[in-house]
PAVOKOL-285485 format. One record per residue: residue in one letter; x, y, z of N, C-alpha, C in turn. Coordinates in Angstrom, 2 decimals. Example, Ala and Ser with C-alpha at 12.3 -4.5 7.8 and 13.67 -1.06 7.14 Angstrom:
% PAVOKOL-285485
residuo_n.u_n.v_n.w_ca.u_ca.v_ca.w_c.u_c.v_c.w
a_13.19_-5.69_7.80_12.30_-4.50_7.80_13.20_-3.30_7.80 .
s_12.85_-2.25_7.08_13.67_-1.06_7.14_12.90_0.03_7.87 .
% end
This chain:
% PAVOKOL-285485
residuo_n.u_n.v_n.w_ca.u_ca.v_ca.w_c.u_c.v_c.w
x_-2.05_-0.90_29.96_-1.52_0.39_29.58_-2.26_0.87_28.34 .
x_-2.65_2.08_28.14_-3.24_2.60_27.20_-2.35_3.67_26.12 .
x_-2.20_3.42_24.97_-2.02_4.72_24.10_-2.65_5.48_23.30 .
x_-2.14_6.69_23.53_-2.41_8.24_22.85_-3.24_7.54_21.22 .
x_-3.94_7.75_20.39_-4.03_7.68_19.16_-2.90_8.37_17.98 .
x_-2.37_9.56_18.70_-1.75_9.72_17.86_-0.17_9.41_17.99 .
x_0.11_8.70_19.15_1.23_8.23_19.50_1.40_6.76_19.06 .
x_0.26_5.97_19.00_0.20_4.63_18.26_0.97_5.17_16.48 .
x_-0.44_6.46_15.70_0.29_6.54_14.61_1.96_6.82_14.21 .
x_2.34_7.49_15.33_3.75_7.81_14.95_4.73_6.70_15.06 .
x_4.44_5.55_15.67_4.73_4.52_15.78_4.73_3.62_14.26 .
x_3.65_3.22_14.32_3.58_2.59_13.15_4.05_3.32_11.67 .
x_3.99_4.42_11.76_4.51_5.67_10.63_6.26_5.28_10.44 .
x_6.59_4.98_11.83_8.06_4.86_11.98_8.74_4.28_11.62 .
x_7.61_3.03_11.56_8.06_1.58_10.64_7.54_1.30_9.31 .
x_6.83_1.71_8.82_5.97_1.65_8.01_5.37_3.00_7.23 .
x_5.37_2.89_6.15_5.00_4.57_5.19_3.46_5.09_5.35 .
x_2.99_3.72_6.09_1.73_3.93_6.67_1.16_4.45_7.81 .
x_0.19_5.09_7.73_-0.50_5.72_9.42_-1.20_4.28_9.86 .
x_-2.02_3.96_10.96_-2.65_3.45_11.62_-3.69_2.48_11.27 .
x_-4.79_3.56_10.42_-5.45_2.92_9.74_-5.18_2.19_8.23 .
x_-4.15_3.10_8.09_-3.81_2.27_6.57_-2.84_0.79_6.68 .
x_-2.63_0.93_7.57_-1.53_-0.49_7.95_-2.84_-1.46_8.68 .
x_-3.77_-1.16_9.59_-4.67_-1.87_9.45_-5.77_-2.66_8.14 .
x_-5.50_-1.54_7.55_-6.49_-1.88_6.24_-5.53_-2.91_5.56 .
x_-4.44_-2.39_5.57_-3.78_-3.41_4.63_-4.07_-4.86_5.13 .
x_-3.48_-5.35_6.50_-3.82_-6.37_7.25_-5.13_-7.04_6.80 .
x_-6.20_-6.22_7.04_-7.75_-6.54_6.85_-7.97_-7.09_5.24 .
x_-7.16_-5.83_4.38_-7.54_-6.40_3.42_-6.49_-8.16_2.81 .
x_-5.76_-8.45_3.34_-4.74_-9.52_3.01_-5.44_-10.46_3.61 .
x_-6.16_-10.75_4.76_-6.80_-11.29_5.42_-8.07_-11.70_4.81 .
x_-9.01_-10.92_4.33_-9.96_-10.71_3.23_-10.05_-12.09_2.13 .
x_-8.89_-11.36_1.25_-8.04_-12.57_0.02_-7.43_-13.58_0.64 .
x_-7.43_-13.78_1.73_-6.78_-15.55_2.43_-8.34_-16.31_2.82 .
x_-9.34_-15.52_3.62_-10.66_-15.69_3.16_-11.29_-16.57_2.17 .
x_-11.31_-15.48_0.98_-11.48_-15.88_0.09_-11.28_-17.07_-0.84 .
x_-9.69_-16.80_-0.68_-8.98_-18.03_-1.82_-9.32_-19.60_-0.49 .
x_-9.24_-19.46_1.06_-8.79_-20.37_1.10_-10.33_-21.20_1.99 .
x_-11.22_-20.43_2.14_-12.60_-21.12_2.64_-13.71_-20.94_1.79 .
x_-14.84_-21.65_2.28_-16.06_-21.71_1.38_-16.92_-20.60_1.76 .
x_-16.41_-19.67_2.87_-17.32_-18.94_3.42_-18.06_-17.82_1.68 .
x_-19.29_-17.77_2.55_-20.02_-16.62_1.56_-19.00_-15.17_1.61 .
x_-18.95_-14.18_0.81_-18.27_-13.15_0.55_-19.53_-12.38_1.78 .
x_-20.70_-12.31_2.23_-20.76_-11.71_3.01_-20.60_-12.47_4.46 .
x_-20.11_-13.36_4.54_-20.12_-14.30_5.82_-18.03_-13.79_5.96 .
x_-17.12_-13.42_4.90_-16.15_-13.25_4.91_-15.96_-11.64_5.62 .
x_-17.27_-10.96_4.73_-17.57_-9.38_5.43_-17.86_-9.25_6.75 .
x_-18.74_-10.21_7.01_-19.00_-10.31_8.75_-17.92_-10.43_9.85 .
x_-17.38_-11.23_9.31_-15.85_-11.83_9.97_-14.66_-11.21_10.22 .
x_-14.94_-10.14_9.37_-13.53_-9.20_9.41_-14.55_-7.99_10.17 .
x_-15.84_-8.04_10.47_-16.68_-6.90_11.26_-17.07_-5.73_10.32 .
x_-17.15_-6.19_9.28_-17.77_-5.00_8.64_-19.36_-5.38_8.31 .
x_-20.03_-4.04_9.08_-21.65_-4.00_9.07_-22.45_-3.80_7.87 .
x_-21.65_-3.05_6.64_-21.91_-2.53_5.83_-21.62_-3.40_4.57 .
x_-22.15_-3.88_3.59_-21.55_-4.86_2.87_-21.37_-4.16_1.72 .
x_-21.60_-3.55_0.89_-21.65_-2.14_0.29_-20.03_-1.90_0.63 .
x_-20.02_-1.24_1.55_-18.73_-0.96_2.22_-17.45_-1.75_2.40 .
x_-17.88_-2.95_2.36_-17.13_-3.58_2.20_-16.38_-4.60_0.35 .
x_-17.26_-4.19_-0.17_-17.09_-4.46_-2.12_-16.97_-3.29_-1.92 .
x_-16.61_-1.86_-1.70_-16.17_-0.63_-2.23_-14.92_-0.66_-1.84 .
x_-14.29_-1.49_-0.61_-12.84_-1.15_0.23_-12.62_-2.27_-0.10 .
x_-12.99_-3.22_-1.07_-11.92_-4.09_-1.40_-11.40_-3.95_-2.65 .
x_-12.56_-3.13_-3.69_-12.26_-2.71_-4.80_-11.64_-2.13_-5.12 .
x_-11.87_-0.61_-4.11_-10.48_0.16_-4.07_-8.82_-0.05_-4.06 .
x_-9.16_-1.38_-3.20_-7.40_-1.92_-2.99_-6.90_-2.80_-4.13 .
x_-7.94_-3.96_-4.62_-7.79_-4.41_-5.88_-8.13_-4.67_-7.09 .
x_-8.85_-3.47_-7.36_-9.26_-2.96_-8.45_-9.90_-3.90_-8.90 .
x_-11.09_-5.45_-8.46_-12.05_-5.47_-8.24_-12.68_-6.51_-7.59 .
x_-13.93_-6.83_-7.65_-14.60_-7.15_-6.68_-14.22_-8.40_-5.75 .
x_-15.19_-8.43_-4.77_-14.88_-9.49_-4.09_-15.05_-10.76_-4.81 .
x_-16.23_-10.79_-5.84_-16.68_-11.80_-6.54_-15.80_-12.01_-7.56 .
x_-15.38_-11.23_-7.98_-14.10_-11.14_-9.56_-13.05_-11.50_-8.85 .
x_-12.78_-11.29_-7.97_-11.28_-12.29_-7.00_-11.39_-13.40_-6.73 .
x_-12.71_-14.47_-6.52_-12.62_-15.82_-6.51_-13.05_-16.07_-7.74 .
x_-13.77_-15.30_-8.39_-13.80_-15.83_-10.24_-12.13_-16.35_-10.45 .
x_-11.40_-15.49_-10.28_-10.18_-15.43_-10.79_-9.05_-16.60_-10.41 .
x_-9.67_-16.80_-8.94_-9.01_-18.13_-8.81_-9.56_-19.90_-9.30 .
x_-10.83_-19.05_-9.70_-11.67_-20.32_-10.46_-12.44_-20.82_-9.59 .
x_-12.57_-20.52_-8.71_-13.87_-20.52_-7.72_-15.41_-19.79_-7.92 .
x_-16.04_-20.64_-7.76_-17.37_-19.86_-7.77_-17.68_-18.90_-6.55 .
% end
């Protein structure tokens, strides 16, 4: 069975203060920081994995969410 795009958003809107993509992002980005804190993978081997082509793009959309980098988030847990 297939759905509408904008019938998925009203869905997830319904439950959540979020549209579609932003409830995805959230996911992606929580996923990201479990990544991070909990394997050795490289920060672009973590970018690959979640499918982002752009790595750029991906230290800009994680920064945005936690104000900073991918590298300053395992600094922080004391990881190199």
């Amino acid at each position: 069975m297939q759905y509408d795009d904008s019938y998925l958003n009203k869905i997830v809107k319904k439950y959540s203060v979020l549209n579609l993509f932003g409830y995805s992002s959230v996911i992606c980005m929580k996923e990201t920081k479990r990544l991070l804190r909990e394997t050795a993978l490289s920060i672009a081997e973590v970018a690959g994995k979640l499918k982002f082509t752009n790595h750029t793009h991906f230290y800009k959309f994680f920064e945005k969410h936690f104000s900073m980098t991918p590298k300053q988030y395992r600094r922080s847990l004391g990881k190199k």
